[in-house]
ZADRENTI-811920 format. One record per residue: x, y, z of N, C-alpha, C, O, CB in turn; residue number from 1. Coordinates in steps of 0.1 Angstrom, whole numbers, plus 5000, padded with zeros to 4 digits. Glycine has a CB too. Example, Ala and Ser with C-alpha at 12.3 -4.5 7.8 and 13.67 -1.06 7.14 Angstrom:
    nx    ny    nz   cax   cay   caz    cx    cy    cz    ox    oy    oz   cbx   cby   cbz   nr
  5132  4943  5078  5123  4955  5078  5132  4967  5078  5142  4967  5085  5113  4955  5090    1
  5128  4978  5071  5137  4989  5071  5129  5000  5079  5134  5011  5080  5141  4994  5057    2
This chain:
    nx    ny    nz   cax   cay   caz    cx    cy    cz    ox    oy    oz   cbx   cby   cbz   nr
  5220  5121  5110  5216  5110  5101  5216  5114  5087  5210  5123  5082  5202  5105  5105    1
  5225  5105  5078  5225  5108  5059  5212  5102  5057  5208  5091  5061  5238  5097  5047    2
  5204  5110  5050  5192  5106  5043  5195  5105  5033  5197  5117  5030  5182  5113  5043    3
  5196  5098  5023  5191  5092  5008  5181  5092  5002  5172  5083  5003  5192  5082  5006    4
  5180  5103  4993  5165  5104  4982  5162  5090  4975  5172  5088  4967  5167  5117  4967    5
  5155  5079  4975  5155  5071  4970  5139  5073  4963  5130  5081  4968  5159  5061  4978    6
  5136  5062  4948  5125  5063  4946  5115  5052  4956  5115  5042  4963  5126  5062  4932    7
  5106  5061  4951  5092  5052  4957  5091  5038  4950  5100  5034  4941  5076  5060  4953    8
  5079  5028  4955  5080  5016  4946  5072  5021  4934  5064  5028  4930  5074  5003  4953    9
  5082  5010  4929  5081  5009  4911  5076  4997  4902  5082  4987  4900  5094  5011  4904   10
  5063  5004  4897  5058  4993  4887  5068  4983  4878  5063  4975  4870  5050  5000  4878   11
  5079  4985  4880  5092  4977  4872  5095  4967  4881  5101  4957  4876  5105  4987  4870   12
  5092  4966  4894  5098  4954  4900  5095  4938  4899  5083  4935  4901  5097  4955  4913   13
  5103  4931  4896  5098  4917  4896  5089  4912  4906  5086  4918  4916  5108  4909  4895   14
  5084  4899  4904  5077  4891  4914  5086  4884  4918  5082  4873  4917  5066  4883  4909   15
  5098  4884  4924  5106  4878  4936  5114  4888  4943  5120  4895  4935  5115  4866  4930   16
  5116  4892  4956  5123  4892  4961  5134  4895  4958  5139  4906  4957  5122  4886  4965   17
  5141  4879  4955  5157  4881  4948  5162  4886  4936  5173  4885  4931  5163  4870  4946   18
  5149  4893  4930  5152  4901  4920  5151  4919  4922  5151  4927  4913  5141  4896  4909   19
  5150  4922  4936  5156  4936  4936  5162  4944  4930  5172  4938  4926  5161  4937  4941   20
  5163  4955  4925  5168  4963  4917  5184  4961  4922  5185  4958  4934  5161  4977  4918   21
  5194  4962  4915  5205  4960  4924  5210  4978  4923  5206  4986  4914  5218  4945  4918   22
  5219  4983  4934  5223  4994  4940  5238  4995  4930  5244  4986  4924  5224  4991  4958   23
  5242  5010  4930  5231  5019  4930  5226  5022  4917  5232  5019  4907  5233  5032  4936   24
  5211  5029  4916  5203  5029  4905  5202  5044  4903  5197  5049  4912  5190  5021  4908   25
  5205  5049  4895  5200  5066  4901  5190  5072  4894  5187  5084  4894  5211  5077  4899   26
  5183  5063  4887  5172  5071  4879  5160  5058  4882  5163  5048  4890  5178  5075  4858   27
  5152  5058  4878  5136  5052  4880  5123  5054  4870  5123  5065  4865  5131  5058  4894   28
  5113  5045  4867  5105  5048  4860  5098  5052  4874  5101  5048  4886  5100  5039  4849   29
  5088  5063  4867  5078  5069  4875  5066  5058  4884  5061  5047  4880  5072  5078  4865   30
  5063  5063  4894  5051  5055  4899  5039  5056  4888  5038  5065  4880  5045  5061  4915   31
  5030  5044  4888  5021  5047  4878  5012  5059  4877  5007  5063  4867  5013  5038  4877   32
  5012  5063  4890  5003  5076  4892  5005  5087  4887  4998  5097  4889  5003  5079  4902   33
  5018  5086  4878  5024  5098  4873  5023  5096  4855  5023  5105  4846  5041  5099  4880   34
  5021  5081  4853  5017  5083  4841  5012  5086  4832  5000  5085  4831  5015  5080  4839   35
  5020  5090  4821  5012  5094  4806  5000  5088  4800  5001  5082  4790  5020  5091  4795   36
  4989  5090  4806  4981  5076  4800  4979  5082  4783  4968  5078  4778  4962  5071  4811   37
  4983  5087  4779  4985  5092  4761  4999  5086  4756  5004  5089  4746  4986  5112  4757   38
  5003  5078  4763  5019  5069  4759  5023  5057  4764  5025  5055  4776  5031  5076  4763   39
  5023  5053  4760  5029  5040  4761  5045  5039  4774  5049  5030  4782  5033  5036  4743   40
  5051  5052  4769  5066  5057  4778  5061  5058  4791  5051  5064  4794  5074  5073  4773   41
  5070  5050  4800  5069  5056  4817  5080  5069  4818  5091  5069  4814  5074  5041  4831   42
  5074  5076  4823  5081  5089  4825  5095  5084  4833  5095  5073  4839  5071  5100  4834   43
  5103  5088  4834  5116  5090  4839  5122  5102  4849  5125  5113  4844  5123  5088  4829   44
  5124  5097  4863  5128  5106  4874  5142  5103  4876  5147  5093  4872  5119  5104  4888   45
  5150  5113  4882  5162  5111  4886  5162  5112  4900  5155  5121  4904  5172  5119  4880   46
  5166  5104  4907  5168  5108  4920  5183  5115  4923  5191  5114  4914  5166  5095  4929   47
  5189  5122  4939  5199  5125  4942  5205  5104  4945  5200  5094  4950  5197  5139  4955   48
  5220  5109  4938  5228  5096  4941  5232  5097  4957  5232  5108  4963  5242  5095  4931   49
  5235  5086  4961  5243  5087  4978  5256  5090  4974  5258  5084  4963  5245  5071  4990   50
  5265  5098  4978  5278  5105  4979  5289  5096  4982  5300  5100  4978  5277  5115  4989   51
  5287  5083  4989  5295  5075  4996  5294  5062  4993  5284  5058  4986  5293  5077  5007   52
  5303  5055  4997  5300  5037  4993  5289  5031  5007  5284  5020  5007  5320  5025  4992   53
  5288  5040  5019  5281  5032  5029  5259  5038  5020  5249  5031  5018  5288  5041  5052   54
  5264  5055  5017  5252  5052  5016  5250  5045  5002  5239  5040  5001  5243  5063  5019   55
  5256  5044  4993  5255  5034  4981  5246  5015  4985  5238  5008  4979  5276  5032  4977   56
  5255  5011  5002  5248  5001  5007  5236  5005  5012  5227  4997  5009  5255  4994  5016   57
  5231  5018  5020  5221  5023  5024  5211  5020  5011  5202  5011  5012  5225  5037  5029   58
  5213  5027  5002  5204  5024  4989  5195  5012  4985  5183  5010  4984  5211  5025  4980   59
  5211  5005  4983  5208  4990  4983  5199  4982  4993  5190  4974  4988  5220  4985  4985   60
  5201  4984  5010  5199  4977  5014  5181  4981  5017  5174  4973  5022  5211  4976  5022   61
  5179  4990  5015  5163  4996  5017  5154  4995  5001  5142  4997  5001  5165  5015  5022   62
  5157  4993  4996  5153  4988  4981  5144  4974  4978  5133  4970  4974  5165  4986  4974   63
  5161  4968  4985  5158  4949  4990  5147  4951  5004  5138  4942  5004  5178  4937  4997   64
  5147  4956  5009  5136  4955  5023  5126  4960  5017  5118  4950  5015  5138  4964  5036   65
  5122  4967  5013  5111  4968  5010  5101  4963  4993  5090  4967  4989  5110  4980  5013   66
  5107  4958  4989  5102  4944  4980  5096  4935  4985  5084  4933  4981  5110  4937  4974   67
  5100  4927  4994  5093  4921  4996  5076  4921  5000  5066  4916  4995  5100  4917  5001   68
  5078  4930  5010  5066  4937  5013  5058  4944  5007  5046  4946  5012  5068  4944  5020   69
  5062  4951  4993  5054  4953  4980  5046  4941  4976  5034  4941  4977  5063  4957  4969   70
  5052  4934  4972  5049  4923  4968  5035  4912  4978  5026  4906  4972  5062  4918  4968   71
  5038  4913  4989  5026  4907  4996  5022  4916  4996  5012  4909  4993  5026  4902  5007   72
  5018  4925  4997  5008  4940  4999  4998  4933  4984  4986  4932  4986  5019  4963  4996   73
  5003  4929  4972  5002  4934  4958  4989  4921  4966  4979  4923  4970  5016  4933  4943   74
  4997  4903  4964  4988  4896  4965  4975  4897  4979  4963  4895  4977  4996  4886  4965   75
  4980  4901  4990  4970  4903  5001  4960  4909  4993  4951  4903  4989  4975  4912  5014   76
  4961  4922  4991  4952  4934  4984  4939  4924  4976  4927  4924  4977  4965  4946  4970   77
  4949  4916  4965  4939  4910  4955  4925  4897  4964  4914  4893  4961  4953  4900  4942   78
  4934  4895  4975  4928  4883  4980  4916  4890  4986  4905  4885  4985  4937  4874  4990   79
  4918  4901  4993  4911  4907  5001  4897  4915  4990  4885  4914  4992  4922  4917  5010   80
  4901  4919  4983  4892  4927  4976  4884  4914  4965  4872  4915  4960  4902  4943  4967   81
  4894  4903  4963  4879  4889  4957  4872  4888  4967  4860  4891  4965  4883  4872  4953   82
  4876  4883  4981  4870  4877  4989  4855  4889  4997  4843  4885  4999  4884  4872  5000   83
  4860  4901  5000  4849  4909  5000  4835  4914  4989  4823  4918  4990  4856  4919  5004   84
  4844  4912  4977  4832  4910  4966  4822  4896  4965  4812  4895  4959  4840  4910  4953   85
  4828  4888  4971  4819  4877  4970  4810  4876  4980  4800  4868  4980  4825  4866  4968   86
  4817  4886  4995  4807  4885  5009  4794  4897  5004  4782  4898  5006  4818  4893  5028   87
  4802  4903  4997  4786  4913  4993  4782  4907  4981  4770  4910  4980  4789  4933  4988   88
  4786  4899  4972  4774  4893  4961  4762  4884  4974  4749  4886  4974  4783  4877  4947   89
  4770  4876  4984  4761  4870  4989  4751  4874  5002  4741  4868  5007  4766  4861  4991   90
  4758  4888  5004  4747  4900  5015  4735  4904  5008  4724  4906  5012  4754  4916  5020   91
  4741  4907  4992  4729  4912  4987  4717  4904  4980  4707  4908  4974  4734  4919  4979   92
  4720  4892  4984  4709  4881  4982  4699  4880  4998  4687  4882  5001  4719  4862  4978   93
  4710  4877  5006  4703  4875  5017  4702  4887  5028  4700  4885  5040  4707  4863  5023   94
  4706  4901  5022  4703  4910  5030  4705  4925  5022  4711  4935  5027  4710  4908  5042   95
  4698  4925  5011  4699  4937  5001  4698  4948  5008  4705  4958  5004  4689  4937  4989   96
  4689  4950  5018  4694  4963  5025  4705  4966  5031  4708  4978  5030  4688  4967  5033   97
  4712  4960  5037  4729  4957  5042  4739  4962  5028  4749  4969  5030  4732  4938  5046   98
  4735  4958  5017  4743  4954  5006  4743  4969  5004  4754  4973  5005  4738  4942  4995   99
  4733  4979  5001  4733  4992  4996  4740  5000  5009  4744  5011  5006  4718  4998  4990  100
  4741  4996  5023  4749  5004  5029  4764  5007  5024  4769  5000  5015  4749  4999  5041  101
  4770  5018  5030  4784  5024  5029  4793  5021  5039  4800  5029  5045  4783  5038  5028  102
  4791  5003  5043  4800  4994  5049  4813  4994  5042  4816  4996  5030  4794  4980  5048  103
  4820  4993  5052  4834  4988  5055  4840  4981  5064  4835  4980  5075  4840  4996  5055  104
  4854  4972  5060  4860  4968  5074  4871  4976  5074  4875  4983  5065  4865  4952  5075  105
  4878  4975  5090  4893  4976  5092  4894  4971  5104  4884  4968  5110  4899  4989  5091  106
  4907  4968  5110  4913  4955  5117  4913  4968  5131  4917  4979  5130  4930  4946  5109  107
  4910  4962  5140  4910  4962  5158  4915  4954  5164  4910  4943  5162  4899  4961  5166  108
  4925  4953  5173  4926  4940  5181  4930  4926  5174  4929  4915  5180  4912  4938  5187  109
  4934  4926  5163  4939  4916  5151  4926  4911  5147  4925  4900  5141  4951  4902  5156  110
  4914  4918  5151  4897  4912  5142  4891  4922  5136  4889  4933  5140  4885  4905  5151  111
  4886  4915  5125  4883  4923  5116  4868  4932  5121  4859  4926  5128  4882  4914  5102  112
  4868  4946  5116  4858  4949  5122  4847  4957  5110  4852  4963  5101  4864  4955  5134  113
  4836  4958  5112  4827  4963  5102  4825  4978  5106  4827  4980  5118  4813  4954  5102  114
  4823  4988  5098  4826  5000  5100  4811  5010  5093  4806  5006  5082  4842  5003  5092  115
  4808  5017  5095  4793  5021  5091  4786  5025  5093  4788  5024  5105  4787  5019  5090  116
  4769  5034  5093  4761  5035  5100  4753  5020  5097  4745  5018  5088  4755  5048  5099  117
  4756  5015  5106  4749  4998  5106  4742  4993  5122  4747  4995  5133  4764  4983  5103  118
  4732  4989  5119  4728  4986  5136  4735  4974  5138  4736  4964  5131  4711  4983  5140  119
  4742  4976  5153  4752  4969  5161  4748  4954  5158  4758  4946  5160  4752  4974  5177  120
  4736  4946  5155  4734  4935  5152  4738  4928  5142  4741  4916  5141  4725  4935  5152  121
  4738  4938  5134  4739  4934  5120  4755  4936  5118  4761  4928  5110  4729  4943  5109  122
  4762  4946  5122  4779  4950  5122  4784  4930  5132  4793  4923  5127  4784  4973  5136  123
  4778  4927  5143  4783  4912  5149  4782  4906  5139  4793  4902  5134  4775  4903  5161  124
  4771  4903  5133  4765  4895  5128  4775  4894  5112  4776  4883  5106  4749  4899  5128  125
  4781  4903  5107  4786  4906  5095  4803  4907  5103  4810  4899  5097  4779  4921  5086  126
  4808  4911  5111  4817  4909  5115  4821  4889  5119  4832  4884  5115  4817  4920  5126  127
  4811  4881  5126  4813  4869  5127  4817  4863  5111  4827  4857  5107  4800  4864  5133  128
  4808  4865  5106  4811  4858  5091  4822  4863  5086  4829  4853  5082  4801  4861  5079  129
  4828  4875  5084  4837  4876  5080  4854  4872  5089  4866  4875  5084  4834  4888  5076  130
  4852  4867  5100  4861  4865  5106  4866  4852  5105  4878  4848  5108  4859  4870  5116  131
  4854  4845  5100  4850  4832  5101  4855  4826  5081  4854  4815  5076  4831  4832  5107  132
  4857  4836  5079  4865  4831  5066  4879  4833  5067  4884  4843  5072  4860  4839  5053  133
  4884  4825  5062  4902  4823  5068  4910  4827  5055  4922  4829  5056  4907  4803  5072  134
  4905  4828  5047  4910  4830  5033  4912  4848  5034  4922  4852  5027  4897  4823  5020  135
  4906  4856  5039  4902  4871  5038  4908  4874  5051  4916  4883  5050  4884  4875  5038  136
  4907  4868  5069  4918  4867  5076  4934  4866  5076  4942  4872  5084  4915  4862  5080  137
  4937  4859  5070  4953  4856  5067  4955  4868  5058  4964  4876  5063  4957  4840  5058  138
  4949  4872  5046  4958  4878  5038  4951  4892  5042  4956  4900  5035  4958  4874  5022  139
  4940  4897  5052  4943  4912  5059  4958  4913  5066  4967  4921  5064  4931  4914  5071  140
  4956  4901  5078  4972  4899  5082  4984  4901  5078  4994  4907  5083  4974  4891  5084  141
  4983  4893  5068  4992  4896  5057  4998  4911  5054  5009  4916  5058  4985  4893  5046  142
  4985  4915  5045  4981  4931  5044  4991  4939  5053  5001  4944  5048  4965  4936  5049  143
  4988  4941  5068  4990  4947  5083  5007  4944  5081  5015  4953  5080  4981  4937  5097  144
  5010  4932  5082  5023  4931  5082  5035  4939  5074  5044  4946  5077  5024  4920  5081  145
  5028  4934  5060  5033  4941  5047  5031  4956  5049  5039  4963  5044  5024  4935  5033  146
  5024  4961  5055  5024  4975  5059  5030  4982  5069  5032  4994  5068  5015  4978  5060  147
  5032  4975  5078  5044  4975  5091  5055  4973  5086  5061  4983  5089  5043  4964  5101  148
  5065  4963  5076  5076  4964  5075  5080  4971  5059  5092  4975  5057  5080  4949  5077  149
  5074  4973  5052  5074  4986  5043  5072  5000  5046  5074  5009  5037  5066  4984  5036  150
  5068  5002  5059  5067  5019  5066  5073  5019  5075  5076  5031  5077  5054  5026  5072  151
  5079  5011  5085  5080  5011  5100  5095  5014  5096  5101  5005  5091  5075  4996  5110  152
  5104  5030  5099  5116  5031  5102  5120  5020  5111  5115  5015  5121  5117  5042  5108  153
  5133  5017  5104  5145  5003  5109  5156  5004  5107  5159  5010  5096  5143  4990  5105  154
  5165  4999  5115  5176  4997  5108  5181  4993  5094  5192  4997  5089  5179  4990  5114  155
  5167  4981  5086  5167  4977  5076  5160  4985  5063  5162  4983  5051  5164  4966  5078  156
  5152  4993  5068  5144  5001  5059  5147  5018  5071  5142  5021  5081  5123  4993  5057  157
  5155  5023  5066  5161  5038  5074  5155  5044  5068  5150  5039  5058  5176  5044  5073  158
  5152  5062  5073  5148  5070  5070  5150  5072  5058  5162  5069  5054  5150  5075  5076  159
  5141  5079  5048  5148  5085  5034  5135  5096  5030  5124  5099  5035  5151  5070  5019  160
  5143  5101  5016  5129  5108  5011  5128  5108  4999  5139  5108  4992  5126  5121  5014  161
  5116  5108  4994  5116  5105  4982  5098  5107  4979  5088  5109  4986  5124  5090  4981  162
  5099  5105  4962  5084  5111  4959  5075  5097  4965  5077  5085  4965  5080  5114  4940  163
  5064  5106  4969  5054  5094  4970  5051  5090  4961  5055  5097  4951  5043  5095  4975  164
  5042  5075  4958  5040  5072  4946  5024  5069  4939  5019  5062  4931  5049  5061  4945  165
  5020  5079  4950  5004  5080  4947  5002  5096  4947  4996  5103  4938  4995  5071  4960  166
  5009  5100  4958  5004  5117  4958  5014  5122  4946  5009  5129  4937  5008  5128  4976  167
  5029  5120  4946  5038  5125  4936  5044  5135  4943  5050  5144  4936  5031  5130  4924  168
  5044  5134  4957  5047  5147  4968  5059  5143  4969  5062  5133  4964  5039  5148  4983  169
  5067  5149  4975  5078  5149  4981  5076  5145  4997  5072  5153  5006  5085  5163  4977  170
  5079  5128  4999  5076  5124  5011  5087  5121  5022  5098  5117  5018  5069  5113  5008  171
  5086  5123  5037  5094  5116  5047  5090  5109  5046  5078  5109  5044  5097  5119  5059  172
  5100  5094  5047  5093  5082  5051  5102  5080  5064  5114  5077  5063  5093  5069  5039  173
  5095  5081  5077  5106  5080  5085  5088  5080  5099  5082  5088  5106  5124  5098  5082  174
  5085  5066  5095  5072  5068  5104  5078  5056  5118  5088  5049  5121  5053  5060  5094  175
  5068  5061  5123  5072  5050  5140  5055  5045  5142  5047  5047  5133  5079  5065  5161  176
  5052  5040  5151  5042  5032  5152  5038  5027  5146  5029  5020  5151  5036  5034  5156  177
  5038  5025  5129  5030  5025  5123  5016  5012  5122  5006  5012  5115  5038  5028  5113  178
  5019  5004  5128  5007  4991  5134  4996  4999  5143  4983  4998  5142  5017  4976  5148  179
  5005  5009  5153  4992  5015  5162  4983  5032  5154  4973  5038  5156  5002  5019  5181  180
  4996  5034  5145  4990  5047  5135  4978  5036  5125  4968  5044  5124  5006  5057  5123  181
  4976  5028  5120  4967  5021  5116  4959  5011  5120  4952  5003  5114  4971  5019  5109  182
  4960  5012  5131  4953  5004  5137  4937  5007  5144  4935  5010  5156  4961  5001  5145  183
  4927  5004  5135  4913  5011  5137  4911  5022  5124  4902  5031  5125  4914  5019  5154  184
  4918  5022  5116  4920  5036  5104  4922  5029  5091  4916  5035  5081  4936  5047  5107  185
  4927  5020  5089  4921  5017  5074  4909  5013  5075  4904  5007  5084  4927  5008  5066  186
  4905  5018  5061  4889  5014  5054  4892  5003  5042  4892  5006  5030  4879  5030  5045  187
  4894  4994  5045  4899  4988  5032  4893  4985  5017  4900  4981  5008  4902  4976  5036  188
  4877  4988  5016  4872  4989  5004  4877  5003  5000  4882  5003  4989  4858  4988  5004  189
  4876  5015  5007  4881  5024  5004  4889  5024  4998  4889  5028  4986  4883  5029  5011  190
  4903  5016  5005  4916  5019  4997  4918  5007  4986  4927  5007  4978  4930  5021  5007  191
  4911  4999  4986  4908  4992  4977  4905  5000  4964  4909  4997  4953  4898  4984  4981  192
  4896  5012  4967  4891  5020  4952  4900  5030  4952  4901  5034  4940  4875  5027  4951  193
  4908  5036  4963  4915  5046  4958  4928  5043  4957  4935  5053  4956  4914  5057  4964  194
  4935  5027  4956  4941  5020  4945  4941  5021  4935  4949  5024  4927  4941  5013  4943  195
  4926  5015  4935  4925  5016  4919  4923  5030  4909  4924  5030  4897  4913  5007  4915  196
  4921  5038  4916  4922  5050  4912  4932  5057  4906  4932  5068  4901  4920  5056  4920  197
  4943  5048  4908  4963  5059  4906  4961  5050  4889  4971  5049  4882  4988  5051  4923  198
  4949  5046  4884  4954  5039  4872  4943  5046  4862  4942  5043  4850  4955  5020  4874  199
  4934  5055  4868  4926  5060  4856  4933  5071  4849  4941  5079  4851  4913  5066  4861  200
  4923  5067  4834  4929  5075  4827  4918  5089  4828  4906  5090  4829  4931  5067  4812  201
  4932  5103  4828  4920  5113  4835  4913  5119  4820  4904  5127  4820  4928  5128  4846  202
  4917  5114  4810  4909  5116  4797  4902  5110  4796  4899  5111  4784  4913  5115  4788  203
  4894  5101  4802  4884  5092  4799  4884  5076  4791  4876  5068  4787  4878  5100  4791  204
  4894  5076  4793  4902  5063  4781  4901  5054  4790  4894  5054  4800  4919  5065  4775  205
  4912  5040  4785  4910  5029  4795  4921  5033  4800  4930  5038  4794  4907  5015  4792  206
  4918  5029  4814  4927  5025  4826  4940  5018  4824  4941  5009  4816  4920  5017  4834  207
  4949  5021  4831  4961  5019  4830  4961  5002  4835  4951  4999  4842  4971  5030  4839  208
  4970  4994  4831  4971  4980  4837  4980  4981  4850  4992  4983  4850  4977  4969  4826  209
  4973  4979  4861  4985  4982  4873  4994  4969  4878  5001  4970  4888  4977  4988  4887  210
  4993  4956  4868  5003  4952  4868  5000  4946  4882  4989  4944  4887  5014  4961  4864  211
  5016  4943  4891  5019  4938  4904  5023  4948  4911  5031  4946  4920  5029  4929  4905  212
  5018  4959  4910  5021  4972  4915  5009  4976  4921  5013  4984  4929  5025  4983  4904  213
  4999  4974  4923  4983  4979  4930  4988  4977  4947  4985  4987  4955  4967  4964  4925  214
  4992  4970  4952  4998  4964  4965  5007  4977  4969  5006  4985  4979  5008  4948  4962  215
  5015  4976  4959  5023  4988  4965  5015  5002  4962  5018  5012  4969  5040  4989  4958  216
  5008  5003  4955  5001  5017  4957  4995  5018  4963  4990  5030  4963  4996  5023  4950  217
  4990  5008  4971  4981  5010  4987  4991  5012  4993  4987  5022  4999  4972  4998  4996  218
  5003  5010  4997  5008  5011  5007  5012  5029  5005  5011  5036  5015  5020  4999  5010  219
  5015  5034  4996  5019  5048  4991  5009  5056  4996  5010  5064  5005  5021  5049  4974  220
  4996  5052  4991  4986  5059  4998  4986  5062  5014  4984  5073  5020  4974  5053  4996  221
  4988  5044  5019  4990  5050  5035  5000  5057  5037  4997  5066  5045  4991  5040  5045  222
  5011  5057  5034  5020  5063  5039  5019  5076  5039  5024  5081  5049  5030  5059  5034  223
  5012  5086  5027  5011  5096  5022  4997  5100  5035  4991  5111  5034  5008  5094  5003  224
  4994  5091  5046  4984  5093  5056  4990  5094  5066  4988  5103  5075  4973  5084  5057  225
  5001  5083  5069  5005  5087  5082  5013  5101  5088  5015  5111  5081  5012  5078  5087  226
  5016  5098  5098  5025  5110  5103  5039  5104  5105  5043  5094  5110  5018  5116  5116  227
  5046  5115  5102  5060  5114  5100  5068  5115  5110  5064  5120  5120  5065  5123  5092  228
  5080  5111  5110  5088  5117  5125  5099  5128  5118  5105  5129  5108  5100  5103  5136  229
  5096  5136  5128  5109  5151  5118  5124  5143  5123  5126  5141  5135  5108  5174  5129  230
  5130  5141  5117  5148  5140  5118  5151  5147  5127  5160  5141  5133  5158  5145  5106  231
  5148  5157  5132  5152  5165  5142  5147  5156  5156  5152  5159  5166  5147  5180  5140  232
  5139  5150  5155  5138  5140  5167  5139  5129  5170  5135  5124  5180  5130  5139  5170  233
  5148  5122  5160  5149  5109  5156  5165  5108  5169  5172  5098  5170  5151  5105  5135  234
């Protein structure tokens, strides 16, 4: 199998789809996580080019796949993290000891589930309500999907490697299960904060604007969690 170094997603991409980067591209601004926050300049990476005109389409054609899925990751993310800020403004009215716990959800069985040291009464009781909002359901779903077809090796999104764009590692992206590798394992406030995290400034300054890019730096994070398949077993 030709692997193609391609970059990770990039705070440069438009808000449509049909605006993909077009193939081939051989250089990239950096993920934000790599940012100068003392400059205004996004750093600049080169990747290895594909050698050939098939992987030239290979490039191409995994670029366009996974945009889209950036992109809902970006909006899901935002929906999810208003909609849980407003379940805890209103826990902490009518249940301020709930509210100072170190609650979380993540999805089981396609329902959302509360995560914690919480007595099992209060985890139903906070799991019902939150399941019971449709606005915070759809766009976890969302979320799940957008994270399935942005990781999940395919014909349309093939193996490659390339930097992560949260760790800055040198990543396989070449995962299999990835619905059942996350399934019961995200914390989503969690990665809600350690989203927002790839945008601090480590000098103390203000924070980087992450733009339509936050979506895809959750998914970087997960990816940078799951487990890989070695090429040698593919």
């Amino acid at each position: 199998m030709n692997v193609t170094a391609i970059p990770a997603a990039s705070p440069s991409y438009a808000r449509s789809a049909s605006q993909a980067p077009s193939a081939p591209t051989f250089s990239a601004s950096a993920a934000a996580s790599t940012l100068d926050r003392n400059s205004s300049t996004m750093l600049t990476l080169t990747y290895s080019a594909p050698d050939s005109a098939e992987q030239q389409t290979l490039y191409a054609k995994t670029l366009a796949t996974r945009t889209g899925p950036m992109l809902a990751a970006d909006d899901s993310i935002k929906t999810i993290e208003d909609r849980l800020q407003k379940f805890q403004k209103n826990l902490a009215l009518a249940r301020p000891d709930l509210a100072k716990t170190d609650w979380d959800i993540t999805v089981k069985d396609g329902k959302i589930k509360v995560t914690g040291d919480i007595d099992p009464d209060d985890k139903r009781s906070m799991e019902a309500r939150l399941n019971n909002d449709q606005a915070l359901v759809g766009a976890v779903k969302s979320y799940m999907g957008a994270a399935n077809a942005y990781l999940e090796t395919s014909a349309d999104n093939p193996a490659y490697t390339a930097m992560n764009g949260f760790t800055g590692k040198s990543t396989l992206y070449n995962f299999k299960e990835v619905g059942k590798q996350l399934e019961g394992k995200i914390s989503f406030k969690e990665l809600i904060a350690a989203s927002w995290s790839a945008y601090d400034n480590p000098n103390g300054g203000e924070a980087a604007d992450p733009g339509n890019y936050r979506g895809a730096t959750s998914l970087e994070i997960l990816a940078s969690r799951l487990t890989s398949t070695a090429l040698s077993e593919v």
